[in-house]
C-alpha positions as a printed Julia matrix, in Angstrom:
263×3 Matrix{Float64}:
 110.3   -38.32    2.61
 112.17  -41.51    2.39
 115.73  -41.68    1.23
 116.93  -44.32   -1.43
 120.23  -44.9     0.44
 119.49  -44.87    3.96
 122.73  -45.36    6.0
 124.56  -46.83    3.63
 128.49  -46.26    4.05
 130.27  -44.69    0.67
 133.52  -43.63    0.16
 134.21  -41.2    -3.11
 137.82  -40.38   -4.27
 138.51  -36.44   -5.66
 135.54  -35.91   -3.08
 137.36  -32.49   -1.89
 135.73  -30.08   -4.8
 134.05  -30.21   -7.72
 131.95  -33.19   -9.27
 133.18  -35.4    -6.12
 132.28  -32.55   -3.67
 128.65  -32.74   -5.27
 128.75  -36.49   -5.37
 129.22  -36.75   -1.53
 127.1   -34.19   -0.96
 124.32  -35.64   -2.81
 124.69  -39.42   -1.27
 124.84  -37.77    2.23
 121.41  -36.16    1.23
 119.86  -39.63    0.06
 120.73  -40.43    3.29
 124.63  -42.44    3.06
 127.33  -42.07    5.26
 130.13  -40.13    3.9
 133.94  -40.74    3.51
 135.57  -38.46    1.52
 139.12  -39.32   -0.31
 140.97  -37.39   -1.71
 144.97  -36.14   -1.98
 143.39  -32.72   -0.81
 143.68  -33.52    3.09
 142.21  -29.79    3.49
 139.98  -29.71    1.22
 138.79  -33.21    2.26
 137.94  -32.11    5.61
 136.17  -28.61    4.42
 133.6   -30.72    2.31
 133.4   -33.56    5.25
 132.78  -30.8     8.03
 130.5   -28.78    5.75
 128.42  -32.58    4.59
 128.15  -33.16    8.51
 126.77  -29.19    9.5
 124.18  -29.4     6.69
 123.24  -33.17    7.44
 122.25  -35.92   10.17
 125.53  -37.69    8.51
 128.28  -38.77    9.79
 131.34  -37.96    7.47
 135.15  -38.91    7.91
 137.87  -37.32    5.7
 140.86  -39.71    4.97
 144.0   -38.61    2.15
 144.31  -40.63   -0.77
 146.63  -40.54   -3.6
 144.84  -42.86   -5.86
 147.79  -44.14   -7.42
 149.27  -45.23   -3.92
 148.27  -48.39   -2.99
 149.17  -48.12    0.37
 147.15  -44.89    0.63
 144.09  -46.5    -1.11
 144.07  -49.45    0.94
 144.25  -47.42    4.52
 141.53  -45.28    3.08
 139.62  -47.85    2.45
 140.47  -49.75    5.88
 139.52  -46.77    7.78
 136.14  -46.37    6.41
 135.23  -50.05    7.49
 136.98  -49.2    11.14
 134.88  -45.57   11.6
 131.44  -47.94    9.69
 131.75  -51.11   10.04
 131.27  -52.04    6.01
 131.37  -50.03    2.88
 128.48  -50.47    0.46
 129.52  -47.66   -2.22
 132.69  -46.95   -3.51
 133.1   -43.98   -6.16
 135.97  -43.69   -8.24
 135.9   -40.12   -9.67
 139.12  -38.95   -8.95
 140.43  -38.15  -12.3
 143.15  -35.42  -14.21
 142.93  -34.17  -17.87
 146.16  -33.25  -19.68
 145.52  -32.61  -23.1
 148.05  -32.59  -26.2
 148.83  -33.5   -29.35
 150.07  -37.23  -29.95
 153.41  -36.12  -31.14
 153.97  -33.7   -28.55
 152.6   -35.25  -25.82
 155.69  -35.87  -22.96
 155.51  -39.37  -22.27
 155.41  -38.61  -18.33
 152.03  -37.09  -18.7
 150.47  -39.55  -20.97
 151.38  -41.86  -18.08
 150.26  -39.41  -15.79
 146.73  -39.44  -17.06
 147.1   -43.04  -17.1
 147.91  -43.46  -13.49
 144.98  -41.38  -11.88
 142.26  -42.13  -14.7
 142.83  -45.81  -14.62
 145.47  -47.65  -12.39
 143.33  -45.47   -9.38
 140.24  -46.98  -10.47
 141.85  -50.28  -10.57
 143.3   -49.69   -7.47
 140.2   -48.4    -5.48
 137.77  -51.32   -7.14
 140.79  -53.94   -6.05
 140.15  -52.83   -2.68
 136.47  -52.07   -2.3
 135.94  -55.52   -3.36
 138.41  -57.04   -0.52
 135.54  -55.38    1.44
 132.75  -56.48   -0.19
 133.09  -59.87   -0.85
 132.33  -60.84    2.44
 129.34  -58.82    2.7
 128.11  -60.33    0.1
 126.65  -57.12   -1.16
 127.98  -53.89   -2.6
 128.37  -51.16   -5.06
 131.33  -49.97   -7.47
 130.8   -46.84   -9.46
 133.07  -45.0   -12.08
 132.79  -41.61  -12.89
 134.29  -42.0   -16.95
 133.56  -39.48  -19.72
 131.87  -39.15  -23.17
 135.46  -39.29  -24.12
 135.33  -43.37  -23.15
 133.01  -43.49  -25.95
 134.43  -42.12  -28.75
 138.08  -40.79  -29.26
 138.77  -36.89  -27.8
 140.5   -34.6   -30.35
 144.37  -34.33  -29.15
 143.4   -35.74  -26.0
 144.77  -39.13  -26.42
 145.79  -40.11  -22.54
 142.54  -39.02  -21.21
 140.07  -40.83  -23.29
 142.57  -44.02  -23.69
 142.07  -44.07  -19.63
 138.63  -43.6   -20.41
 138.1   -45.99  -22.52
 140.04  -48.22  -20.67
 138.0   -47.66  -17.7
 134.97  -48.93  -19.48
 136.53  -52.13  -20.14
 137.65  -52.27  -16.45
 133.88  -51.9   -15.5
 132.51  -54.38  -17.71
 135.39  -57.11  -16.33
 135.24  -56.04  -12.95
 131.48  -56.47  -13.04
 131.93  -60.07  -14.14
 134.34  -61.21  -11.71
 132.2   -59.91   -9.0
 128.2   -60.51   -9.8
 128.97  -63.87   -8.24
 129.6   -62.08   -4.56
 126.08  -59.62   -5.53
 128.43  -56.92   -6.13
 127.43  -54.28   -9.17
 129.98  -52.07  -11.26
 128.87  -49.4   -13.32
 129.94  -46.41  -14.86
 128.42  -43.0   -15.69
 129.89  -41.05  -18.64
 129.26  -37.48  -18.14
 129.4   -34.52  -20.94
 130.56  -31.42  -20.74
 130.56  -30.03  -17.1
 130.28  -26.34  -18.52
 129.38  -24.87  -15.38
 132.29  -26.91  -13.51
 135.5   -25.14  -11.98
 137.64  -26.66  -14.62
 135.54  -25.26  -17.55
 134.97  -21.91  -15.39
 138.33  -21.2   -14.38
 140.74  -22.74  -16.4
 139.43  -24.2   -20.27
 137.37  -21.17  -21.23
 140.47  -19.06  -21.14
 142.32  -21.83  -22.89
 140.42  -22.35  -25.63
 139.41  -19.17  -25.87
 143.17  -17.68  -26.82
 143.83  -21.29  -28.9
 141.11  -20.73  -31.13
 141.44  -16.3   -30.87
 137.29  -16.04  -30.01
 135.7   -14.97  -26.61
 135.02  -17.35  -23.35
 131.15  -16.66  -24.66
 132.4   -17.96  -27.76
 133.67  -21.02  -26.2
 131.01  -21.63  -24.58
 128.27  -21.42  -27.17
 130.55  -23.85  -29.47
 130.16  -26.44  -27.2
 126.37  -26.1   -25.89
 125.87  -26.26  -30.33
 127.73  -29.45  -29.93
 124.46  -31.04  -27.43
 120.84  -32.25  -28.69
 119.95  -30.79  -25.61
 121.63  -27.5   -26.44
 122.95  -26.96  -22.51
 125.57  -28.43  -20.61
 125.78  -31.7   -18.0
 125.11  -30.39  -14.69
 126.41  -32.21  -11.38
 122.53  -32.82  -10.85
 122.3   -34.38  -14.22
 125.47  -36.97  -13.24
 123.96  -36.89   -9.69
 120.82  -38.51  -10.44
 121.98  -41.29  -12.35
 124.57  -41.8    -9.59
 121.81  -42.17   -7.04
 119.97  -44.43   -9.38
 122.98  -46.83  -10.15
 123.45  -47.1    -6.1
 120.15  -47.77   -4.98
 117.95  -51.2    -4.91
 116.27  -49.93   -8.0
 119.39  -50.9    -9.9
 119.64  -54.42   -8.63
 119.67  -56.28  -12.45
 122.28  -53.3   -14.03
 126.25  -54.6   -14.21
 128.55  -53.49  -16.1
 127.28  -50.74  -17.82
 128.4   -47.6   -19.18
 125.47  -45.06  -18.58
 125.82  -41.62  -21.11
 124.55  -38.62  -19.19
 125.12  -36.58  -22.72
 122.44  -34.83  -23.25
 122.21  -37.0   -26.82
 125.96  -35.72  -27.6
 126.49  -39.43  -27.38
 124.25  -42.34  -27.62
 126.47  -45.53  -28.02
């Protein structure tokens, strides 16, 4: 069975667990090459060791703080010495700190700010350097529904969000000239996803006094679809948005929503 993305070289930041884990997993099985990123050395390595025992892939683990330039720019410089080029690059690191706009400490907001956004920035400034003289390439952002319409109390994360969309769109313009595309994919609810699993259920469920079940149910209700994004679900549009088959989409902001959004 051919593979839509036959030894192609892609690096993807927050690749250590999670919706980046599955990302690299998933390119690896379409037949890429596999750097993983992330500020996770550890972790990084786990998911590039585990990629490489369940594959014919080669994987490389580098560290990345996304908001380093210095570490983004080695990261990126050490894929193209273990490869030779880079032909994806997937931002999806990302952090979600949630408060109310006259609570929120100002370090966070900025916080938010700094992964969600100046990373992005930082790993598309990069990619590109890349690239260009390839002639050829692939940037990807992983945003959020929340890019698309504003997030209840959750001002930093969906003004990076939103910001990121506007990042794609201008980033896809300044590069279309070189045959470079830059997407993004806006994901719902991960329900299934370690954050929601360990971590939100319990938090909303003693904000609002009702069970994690509760929780849960409140926002499948919330979805057309009536179920929650999977990593397959953000997966397969990833795949899509890399491959050949893509050739004539820049600068887009794809919903993966499940119909909870469809602007």
């Amino acid at each position: 069975m051919s593979r839509l993305l036959e030894d192609r070289i892609a690096l993807v930041t927050g690749g250590a667990q999670g919706l980046g884990a599955a990302i690299c997993e998933r390119l690896a099985r379409e037949g890429c090459h596999v750097v993983v990123a992330d500020v996770n050395e550890p972790g990084a390595r786990q998911t590039a060791e585990s990629i490489a025992a369940q594959t014919d892939r080669r994987t490389l683990a580098v560290v990345m703080d996304v908001t380093d330039e210095a570490q983004v720019e080695a990261g990126v410089q050490k894929a193209v010495e273990t490869f030779g080029r880079l032909d994806i690059a997937v931002s999806n690191a990302g952090i979600l700190i949630a408060e109310a706009i006259w609570d929120f400490p100002a370090e966070k907001w900025r916080a938010v700010m700094n992964v969600n956004l100046f990373g992005y920035f930082l790993l598309a400034k990069h990619a590109a350097r890349v690239m260009i003289p390839q002639k050829s390439g692939v940037i990807i952002q992983i945003n959020s529904k929340s890019g698309k319409k504003g997030s209840y109390k959750n001002s930093a994360y969906a003004a990076s969000k939103f910001g990121g969309i506007g990042l794609t769109q201008s980033i896809a313009l300044d590069l279309a000239e070189y045959g470079i595309r830059v997407n993004a994919i806006c994901p719902g609810n991960l329900l299934d996803s370690p954050l929601w699993v360990n971590s939100l259920y319990k938090q909303y469920a003693r904000k609002w006094g009702i069970t994690e079940e509760e929780v849960r149910q409140k926002y499948i209700d919330q979805v057309p679809m009536k179920r929650g994004c999977t990593y397959d679900d953000v997966t397969n549009v990833l795949v899509f948005l890399a491959s050949d088959q893509a050739s004539y989409m820049t600068g887009q902001a794809i919903n993966v929503t499940g119909g909870q959004e469809m602007r």
